[in-house]
C-alpha positions as semicolon CSV with decimal commas, in nm:
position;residue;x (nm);y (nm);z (nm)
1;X;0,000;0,000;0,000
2;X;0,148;0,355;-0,093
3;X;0,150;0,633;0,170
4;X;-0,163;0,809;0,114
5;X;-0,085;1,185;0,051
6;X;-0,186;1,414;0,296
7;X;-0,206;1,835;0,256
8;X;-0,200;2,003;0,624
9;X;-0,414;2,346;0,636
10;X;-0,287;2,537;0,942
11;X;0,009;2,419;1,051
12;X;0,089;2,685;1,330
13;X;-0,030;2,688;1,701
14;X;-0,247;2,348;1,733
15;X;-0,115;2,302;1,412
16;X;0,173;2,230;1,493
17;X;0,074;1,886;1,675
18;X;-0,079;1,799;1,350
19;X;0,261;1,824;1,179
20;X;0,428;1,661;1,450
21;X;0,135;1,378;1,418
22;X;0,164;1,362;1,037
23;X;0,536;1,307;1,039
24;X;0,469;1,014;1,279
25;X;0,242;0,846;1,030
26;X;0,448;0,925;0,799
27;X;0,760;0,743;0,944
28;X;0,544;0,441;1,018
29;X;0,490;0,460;0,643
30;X;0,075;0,571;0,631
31;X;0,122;0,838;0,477
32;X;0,317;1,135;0,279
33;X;0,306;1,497;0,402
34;X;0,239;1,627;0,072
35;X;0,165;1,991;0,135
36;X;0,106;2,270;0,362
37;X;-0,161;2,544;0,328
38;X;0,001;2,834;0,528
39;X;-0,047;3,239;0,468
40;X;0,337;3,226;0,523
41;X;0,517;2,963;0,452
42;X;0,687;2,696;0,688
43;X;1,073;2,715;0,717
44;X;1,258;2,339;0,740
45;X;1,226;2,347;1,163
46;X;0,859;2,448;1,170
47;X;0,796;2,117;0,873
48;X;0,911;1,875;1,086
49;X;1,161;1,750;0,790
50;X;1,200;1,782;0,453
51;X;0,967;2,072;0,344
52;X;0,684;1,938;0,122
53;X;0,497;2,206;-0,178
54;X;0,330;2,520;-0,010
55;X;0,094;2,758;-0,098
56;X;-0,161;3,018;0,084
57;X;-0,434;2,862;-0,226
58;X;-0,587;2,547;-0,041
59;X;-0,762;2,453;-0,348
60;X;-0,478;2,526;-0,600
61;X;-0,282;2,274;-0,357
62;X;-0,510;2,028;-0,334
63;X;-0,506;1,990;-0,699
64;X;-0,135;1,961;-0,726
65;X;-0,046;1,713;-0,472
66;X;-0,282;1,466;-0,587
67;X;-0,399;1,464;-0,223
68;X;-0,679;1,237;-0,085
69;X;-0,683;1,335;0,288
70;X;-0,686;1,735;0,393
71;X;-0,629;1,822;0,774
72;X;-0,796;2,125;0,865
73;X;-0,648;2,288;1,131
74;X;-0,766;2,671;1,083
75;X;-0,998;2,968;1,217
76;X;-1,324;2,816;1,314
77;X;-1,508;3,015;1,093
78;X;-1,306;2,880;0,770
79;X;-1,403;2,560;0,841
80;X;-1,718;2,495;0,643
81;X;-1,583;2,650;0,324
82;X;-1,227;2,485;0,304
83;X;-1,407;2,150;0,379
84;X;-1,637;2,186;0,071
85;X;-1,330;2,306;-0,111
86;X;-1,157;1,959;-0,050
87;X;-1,494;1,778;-0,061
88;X;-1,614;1,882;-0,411
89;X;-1,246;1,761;-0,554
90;X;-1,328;1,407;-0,383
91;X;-1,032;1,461;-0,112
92;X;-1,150;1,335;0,232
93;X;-1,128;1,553;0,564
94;X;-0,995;1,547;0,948
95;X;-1,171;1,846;1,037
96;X;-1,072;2,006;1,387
97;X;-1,326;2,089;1,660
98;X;-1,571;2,269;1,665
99;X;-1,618;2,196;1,314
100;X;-1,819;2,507;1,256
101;X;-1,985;2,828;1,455
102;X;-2,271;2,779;1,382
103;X;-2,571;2,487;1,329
104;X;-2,629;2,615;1,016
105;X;-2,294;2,582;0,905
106;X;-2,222;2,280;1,023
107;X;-2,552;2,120;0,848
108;X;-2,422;2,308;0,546
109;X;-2,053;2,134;0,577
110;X;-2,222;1,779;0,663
111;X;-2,469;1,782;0,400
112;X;-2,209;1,921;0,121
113;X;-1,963;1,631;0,225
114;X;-2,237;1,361;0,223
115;X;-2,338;1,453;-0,111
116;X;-1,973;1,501;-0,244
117;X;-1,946;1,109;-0,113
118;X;-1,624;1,196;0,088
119;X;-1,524;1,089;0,435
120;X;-1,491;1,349;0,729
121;X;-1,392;1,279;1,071
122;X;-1,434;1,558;1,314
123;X;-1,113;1,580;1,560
124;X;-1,245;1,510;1,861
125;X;-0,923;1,311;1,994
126;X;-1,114;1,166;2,343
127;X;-1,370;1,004;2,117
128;X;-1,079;0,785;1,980
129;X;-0,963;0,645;2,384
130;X;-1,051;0,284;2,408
131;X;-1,228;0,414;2,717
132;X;-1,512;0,534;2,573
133;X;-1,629;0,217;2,462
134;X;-1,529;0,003;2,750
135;X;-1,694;0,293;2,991
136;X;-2,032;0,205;2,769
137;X;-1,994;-0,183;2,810
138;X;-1,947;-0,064;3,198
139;X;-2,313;0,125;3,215
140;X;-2,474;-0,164;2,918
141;X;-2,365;-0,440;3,176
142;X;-2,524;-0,269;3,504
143;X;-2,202;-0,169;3,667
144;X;-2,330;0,162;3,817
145;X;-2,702;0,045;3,811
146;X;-2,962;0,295;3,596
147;X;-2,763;0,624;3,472
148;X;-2,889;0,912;3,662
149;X;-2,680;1,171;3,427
150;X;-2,375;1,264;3,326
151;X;-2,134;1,554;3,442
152;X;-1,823;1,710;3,271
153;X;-1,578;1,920;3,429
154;X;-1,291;2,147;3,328
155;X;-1,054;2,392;3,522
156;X;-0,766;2,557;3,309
157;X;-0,553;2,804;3,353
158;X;-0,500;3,030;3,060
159;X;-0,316;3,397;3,089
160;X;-0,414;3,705;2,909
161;X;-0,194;3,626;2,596
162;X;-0,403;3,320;2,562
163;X;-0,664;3,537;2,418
164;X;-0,402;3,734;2,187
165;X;-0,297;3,460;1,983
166;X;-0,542;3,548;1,721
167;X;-0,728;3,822;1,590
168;X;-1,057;3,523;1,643
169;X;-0,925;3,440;1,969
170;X;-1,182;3,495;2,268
171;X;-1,408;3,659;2,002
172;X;-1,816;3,582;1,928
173;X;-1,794;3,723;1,595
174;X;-1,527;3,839;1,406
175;X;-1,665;4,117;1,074
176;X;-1,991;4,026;1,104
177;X;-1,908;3,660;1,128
178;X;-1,990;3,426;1,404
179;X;-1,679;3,266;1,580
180;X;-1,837;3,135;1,892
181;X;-1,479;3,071;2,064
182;X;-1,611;3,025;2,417
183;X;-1,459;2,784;2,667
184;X;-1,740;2,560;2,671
185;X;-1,689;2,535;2,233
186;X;-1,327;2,540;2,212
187;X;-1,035;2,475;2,470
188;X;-1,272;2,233;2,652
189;X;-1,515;2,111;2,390
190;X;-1,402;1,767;2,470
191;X;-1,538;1,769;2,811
192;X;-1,894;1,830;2,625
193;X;-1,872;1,563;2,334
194;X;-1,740;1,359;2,566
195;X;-1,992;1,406;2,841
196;X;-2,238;1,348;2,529
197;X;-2,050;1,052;2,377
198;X;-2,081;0,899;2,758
199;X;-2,445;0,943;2,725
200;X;-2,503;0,784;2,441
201;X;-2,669;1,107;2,290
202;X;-2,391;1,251;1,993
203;X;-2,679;1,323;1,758
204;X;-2,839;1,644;1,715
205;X;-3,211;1,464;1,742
206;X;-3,090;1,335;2,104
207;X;-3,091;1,707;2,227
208;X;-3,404;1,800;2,382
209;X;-3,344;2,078;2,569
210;X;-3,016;2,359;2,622
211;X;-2,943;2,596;2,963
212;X;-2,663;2,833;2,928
213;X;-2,478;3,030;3,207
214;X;-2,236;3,227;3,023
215;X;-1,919;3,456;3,220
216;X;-1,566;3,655;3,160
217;X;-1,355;3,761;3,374
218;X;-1,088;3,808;3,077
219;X;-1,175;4,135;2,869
220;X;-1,313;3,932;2,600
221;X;-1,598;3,863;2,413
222;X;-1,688;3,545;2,435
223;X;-1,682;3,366;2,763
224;X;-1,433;3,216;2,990
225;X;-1,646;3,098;3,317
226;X;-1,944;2,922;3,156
227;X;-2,169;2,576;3,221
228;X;-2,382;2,378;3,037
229;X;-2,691;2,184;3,082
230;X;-2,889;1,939;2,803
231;X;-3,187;1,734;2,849
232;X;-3,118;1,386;2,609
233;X;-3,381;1,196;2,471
234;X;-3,291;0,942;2,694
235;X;-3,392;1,160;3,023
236;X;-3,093;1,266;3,109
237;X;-2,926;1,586;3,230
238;X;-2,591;1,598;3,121
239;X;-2,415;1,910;3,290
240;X;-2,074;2,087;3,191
241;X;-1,860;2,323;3,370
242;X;-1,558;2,497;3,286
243;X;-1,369;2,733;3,321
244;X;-1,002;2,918;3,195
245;X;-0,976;3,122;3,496
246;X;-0,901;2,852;3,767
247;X;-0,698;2,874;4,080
248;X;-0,456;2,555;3,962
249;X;-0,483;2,412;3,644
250;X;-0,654;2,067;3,680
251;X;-0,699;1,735;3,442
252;X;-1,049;1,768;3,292
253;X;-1,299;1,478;3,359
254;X;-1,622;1,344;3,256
255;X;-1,860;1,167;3,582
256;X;-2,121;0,910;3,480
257;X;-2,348;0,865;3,758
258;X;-2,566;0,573;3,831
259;X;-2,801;0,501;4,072
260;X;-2,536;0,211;4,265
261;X;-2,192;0,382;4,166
262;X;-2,048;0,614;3,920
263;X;-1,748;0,658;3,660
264;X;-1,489;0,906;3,649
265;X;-1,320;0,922;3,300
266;X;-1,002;1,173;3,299
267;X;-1,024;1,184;2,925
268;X;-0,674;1,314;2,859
269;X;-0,482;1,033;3,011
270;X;-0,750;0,794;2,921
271;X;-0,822;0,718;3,280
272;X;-1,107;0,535;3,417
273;X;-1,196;0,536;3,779
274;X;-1,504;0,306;3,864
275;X;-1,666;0,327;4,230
276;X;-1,952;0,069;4,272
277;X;-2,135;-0,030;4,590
278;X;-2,032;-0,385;4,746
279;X;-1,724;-0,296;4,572
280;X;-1,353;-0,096;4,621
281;X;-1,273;0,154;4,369
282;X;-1,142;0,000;4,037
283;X;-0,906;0,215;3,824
284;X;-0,804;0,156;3,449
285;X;-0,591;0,288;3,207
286;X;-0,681;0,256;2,832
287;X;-0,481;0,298;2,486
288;X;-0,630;0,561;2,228
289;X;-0,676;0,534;1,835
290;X;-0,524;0,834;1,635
291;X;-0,785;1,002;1,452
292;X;-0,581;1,053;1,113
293;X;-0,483;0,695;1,187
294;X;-0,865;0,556;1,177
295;X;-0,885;0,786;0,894
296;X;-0,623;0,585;0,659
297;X;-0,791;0,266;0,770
298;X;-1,120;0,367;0,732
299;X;-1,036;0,466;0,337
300;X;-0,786;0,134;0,295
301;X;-1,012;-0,130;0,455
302;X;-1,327;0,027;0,585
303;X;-1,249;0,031;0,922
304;X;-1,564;0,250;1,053
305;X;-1,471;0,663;1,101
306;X;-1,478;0,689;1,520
307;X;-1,624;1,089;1,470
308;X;-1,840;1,123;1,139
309;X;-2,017;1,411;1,138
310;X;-2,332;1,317;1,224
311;X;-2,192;1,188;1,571
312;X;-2,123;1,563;1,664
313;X;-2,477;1,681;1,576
314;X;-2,557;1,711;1,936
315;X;-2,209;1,922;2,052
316;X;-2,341;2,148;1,740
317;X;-2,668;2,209;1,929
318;X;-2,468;2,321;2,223
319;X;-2,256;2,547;2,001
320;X;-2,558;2,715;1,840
321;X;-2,734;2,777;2,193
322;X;-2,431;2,930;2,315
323;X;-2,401;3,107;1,989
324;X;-2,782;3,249;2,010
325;X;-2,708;3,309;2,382
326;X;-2,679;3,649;2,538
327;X;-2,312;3,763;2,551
328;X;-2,111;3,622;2,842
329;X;-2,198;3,837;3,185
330;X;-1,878;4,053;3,256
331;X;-1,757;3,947;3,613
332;X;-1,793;4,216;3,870
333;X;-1,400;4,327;3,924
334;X;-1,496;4,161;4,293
335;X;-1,509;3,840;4,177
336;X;-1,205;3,805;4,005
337;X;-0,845;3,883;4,057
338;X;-0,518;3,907;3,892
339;X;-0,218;3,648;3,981
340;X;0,096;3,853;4,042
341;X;0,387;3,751;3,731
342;X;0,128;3,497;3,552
343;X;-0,064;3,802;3,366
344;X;-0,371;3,576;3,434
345;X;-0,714;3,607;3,574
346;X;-0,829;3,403;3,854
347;X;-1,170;3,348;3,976
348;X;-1,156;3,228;4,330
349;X;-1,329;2,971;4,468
350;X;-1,397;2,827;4,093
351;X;-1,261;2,528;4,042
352;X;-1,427;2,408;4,348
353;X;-1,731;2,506;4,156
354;X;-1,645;2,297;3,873
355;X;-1,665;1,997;4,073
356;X;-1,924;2,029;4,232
357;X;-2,161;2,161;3,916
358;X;-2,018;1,794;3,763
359;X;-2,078;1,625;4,068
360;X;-2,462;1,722;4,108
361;X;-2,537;1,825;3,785
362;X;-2,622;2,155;3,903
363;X;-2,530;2,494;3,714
364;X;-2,345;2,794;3,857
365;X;-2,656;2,967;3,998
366;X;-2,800;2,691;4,175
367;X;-2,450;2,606;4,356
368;X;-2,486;2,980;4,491
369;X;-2,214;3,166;4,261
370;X;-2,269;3,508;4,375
371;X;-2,175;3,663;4,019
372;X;-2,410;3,390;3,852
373;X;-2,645;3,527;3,644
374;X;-2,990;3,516;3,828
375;X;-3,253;3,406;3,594
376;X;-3,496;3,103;3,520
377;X;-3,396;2,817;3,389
378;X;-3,636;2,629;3,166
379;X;-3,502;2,364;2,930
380;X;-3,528;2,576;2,603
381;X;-3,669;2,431;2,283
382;X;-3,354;2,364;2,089
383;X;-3,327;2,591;1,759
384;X;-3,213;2,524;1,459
385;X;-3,161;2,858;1,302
């Protein structure tokens, strides 16, 4: 089997962990790095090797390399229209999260690929842990007893050139056009999907119902201190809270809780943690399958795609309800504070509410946040506007 060529669109910032990945694939002889879609173009160090054909035309580039596989790595609001760029020539996609700002966008994006009859796999990495299905079997076989709901939970720490790195960075729209770079769509999007995946409600018909509590501290747009709550067709309440403004930075975790026990899955390390009545707490540690990796196989032997689109519909409804949202509530200067030499923005006492919003599937408000916004919290129709 030949190396299946590959063209890399943004290979700076998290691109750069794309490169790093291709060049592994490469060496294990998957594929070819055959080109790099970059405004300014990549010197020998930044390639990771031998510098392959460049050019700031994705299309153009596509059609010279002969490529059947495009990484997208770019500005989230790019995404849709460089994936029907690739799509329409037949070349296949690993599209990074959130694949688009918008619900309209993404059915746009899904619906052009489908019809193209090209594959697309959305980069959700935790998706591809070995956990996530063995944490299913767990729940299918009665470990935990019935599943009560599910709880994500994420405390970063992220300083104020975090929110510099781009001109979309920390923005909700950019010109007129929606960005939706919150921490609840972005940095920690994984906690949601995941949360979702967990579930067993990644389609955008399993969403019943959204609640939003949206915050900055950071002088930003788009928010920084922010949870989550969606009703699942399954009667669920699956609850995420995050944050980029926490005390000490934390691993990020998803809870599944059960009426006789409960699951703790540190999704990074792909880390399971099981705690069962009549039993003592069990922990495993799982392997992971590279996303470009299932990618190749899926297109050499038809190894199933681990994140099609349509497996992301529901994290899409959560991106378009924070997207139709209010903007985030700017943080009374009382409730924040700056760390001395880390140019960062702390909000005390948060990451303790991070664990407990996971832990009791409760949002910020309800845990007593004084700077949480103080309104009603119905489970909103979902839109699809």
């Amino acid at each position: 089997m030949s190396p299946v060529p590959v063209v890399l669109a943004g290979a700076r910032g998290h691109g750069r962990w794309h490169v790093a990945n291709i060049r592994r694939l490469e060496r294990a002889g998957l594929v070819r790095l055959a080109g790099i879609c970059e405004l300014t173009p990549l010197p020998e160090e930044e390639a990771g090797g031998e510098v392959p054909e460049q050019s700031a035309d994705f299309g153009a580039l596509l059609d010279s390399t002969g490529a059947r596989i495009a990484v997208l790595c770019t500005p989230i609001p790019t995404h849709t229209d460089l994936a029907l760029t690739a799509a329409r020539r037949g070349v296949h996609l690993l599209l990074e999260k959130p694949p688009a700002p918008s619900y309209a966008d993404f059915r746009r994006m899904a619906d052009g690929v489908a019809e193209a009859g090209v594959a697309c796999q959305i980069g959700f990495q935790s998706l591809g842990s070995h956990a996530v299905p063995a944490i299913r079997s767990l729940i299918a076989e009665g470990a935990i007893g019935e599943v009560v709901g599910v709880g994500g939970a994420g405390a970063w720490v992220r300083d104020e050139a975090y929110f510099r790195r781009a001109p979309w960075a920390g923005r909700r729209r950019l010109d007129g056009v929606d960005v939706v770079d919150g921490a609840l769509t972005n940095p920690l999007a994984h906690a949601v999907a995941t949360a979702l995946a967990l579930d067993g409600s990644t389609r955008a018909e399993d969403v019943t119902g959204i609640e939003t509590e949206l915050s900055r501290a950071n002088d930003i747009e788009a928010d920084d201190t922010s949870c989550v709550r969606i009703g699942t067709a399954h009667g669920h309440r699956v609850t995420v809270a995050a944050t980029l403004c926490a005390e000490r930075a934390d691993e990020p975790y998803v809870l599944v809780h059960g009426g006789s026990g409960r699951v703790t899955f540190w999704y990074k390390q792909d880390r399971v943690l099981l705690q069962r009545g009549g039993h003592g707490p069990e922990e495993f540690e799982y392997g992971r399958t590279d996303l470009l990796e299932n990618l190749v196989a899926h297109l050499t032997d038809g190894t199933p795609l681990l994140v099609p689109p349509q497996e992301t519909g529901a994290f899409m409804r959560v991106v378009e309800a924070i997207r139709r949202a209010p903007d985030p509530d700017r943080l009374p200067e009382a409730a924040w504070r700056r760390v001395p030499g880390e140019d960062r923005r702390v909000v005390p006492g948060i990451d303790g509410l991070v664990a407990a919003a996971a832990d009791t599937l409760s949002l910020y408000s309800e845990l007593g946040a004084p700077w949480a916004p103080r309104t009603e919290h119905p489970l909103s129709e979902v839109s699809t506007r």
